[in-house]
C-alpha positions as CSV (number, residue, x, y, z in Angstrom):
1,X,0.0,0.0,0.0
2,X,1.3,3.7,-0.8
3,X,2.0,6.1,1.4
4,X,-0.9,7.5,-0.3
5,X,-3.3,5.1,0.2
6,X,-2.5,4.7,3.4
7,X,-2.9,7.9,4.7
8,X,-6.2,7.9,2.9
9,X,-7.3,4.5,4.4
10,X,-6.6,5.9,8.5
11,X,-8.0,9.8,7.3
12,X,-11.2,7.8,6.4
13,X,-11.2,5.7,9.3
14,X,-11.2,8.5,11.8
15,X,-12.8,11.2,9.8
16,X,-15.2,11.8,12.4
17,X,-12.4,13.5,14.9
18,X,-12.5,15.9,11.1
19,X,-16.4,16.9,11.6
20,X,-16.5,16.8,15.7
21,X,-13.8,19.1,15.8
22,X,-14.7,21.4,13.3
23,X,-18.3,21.6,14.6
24,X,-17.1,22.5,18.2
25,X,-14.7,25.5,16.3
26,X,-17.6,26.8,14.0
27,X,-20.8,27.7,14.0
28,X,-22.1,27.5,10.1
29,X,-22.1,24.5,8.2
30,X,-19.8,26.5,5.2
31,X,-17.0,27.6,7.9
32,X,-17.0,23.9,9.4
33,X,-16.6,22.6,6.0
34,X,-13.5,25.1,5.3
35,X,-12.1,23.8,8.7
36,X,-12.6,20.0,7.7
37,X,-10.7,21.0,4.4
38,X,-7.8,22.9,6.2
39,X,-7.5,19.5,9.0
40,X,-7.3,17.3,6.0
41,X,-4.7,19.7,4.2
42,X,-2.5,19.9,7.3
43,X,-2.9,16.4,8.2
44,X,-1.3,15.2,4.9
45,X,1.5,17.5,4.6
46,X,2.6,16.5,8.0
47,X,1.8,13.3,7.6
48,X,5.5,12.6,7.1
49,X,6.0,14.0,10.5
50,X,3.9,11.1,11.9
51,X,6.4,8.4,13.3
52,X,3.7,6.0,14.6
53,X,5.0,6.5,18.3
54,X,1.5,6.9,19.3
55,X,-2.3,5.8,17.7
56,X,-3.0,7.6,14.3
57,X,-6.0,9.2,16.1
58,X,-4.4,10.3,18.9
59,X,-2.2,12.4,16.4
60,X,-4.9,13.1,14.6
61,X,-6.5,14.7,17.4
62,X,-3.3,17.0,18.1
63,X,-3.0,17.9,14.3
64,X,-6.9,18.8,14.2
65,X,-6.9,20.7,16.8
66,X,-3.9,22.5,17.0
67,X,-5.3,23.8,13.4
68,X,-8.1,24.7,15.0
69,X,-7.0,27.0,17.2
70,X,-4.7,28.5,14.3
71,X,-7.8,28.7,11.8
72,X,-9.8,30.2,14.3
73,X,-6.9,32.9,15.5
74,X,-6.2,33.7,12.0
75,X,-10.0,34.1,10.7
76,X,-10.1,36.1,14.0
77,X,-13.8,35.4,13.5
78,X,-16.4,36.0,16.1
79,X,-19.7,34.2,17.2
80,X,-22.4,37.3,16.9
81,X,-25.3,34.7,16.5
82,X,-25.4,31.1,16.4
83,X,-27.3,29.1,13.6
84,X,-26.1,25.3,13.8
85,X,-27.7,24.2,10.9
86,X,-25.1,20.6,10.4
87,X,-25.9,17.0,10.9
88,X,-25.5,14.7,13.5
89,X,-22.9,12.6,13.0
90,X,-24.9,9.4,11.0
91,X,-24.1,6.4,12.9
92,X,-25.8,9.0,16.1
93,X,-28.8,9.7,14.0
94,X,-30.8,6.5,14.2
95,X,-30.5,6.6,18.4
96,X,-31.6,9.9,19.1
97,X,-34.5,11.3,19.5
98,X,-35.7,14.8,18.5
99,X,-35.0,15.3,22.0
100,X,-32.2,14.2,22.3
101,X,-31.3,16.0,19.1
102,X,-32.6,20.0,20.5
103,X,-30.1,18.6,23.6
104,X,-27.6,18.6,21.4
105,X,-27.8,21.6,19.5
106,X,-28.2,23.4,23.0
107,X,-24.8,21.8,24.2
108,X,-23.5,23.0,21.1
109,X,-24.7,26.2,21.4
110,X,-23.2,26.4,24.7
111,X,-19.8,25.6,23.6
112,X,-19.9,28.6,21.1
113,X,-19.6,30.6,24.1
114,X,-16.3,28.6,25.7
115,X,-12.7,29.8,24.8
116,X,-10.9,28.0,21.8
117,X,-8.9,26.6,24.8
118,X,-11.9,25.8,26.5
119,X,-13.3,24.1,23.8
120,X,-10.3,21.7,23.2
121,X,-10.9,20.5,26.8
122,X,-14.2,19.6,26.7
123,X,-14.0,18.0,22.9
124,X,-11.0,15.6,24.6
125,X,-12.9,14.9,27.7
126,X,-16.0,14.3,25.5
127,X,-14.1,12.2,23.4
128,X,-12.5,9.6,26.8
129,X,-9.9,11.2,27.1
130,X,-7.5,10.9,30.3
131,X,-6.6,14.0,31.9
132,X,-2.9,12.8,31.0
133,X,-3.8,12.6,27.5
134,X,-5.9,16.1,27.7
135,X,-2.0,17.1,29.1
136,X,-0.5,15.7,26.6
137,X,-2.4,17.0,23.6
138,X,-2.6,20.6,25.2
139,X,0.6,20.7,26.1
140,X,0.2,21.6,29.7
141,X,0.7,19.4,33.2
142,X,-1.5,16.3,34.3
143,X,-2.9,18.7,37.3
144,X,-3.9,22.3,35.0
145,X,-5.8,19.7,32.5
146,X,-7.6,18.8,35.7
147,X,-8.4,22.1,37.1
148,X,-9.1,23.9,34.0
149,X,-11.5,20.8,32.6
150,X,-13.4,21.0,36.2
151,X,-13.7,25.0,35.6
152,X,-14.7,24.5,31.8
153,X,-17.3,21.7,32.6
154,X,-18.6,24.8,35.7
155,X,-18.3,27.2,33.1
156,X,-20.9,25.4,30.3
157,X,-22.7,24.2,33.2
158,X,-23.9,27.9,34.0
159,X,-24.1,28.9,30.5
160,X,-26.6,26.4,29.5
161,X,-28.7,27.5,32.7
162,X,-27.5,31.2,31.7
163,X,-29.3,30.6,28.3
164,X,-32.4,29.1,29.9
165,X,-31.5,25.6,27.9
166,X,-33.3,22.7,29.0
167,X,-32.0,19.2,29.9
């Protein structure tokens, strides 16, 4: 298999971490699809960079994010009003509800509101990750991922209340 191919084969594999992360980082279904695209442009042209010391996702993760926060800082774009208007993911369709769905799009609403920073912790946590690999990916101690994910989690808590969202 090419190098090609295989970086094609693990980028479809885990193209989900593409769409979760993009949705937390934007709020219009055209700006997460320009986010997706710049992930998948970055993910290839350091793909070369990737030595296999750790899972393909979990560098996946680091690379998507870290673009992320560089997208987001460069477009230096700011939430005015919030129209989430993309799809749950598909496999997640045919288990929720319409319910469950408006949850959602509340939580997501929320998280507009958070810090890119912010954001990165909660997508991790969401995602099972430890607090060592929160550390890890954010570059910061075992104990601050701690800390700041307890204040974050506070933080969306009382914005969701804030908002008057219902769960």
């Amino acid at each position: 298999m090419s190098k090609e191919q295989q970086f094609l084969h693990l980028l479809q594999q885990h193209r989900n971490i593409l769409y979760k992360v993009s949705r937390m980082y934007m709020d219009t279904a055209q700006d997460q699809e320009d986010l997706v695209q710049e992930i998948t442009f970055q993910l290839w042209k350091s793909y070369c960079a990737f030595e296999g010391k750790s899972e393909f996702s979990t560098w996946m993760y680091r690379v998507a994010l870290n673009t992320a926060l560089t997208y987001f800082k460069k477009e230096k774009r700011k939430v005015d009003q919030i129209s989430l208007t993309g799809a749950i993911d598909k496999s997640e369709d045919d288990h929720h509800s319409a319910v469950a769905e408006e949850r959602l799009d509340y939580f997501y609403k929320a998280v507009q509101d958070l810090t890119k920073v912010e954001k990165a912790l909660i997508f991790l946590f969401l995602e099972g990750h430890s607090h060592r690999e929160i550390a890890l990916n954010l570059g910061i101690s075992e104990g601050n991922a701690r800390v700041k994910l307890n204040r974050t989690k506070e933080k969306l808590q009382n914005i969701i209340k804030k908002n008057g969202y219902e769960f």
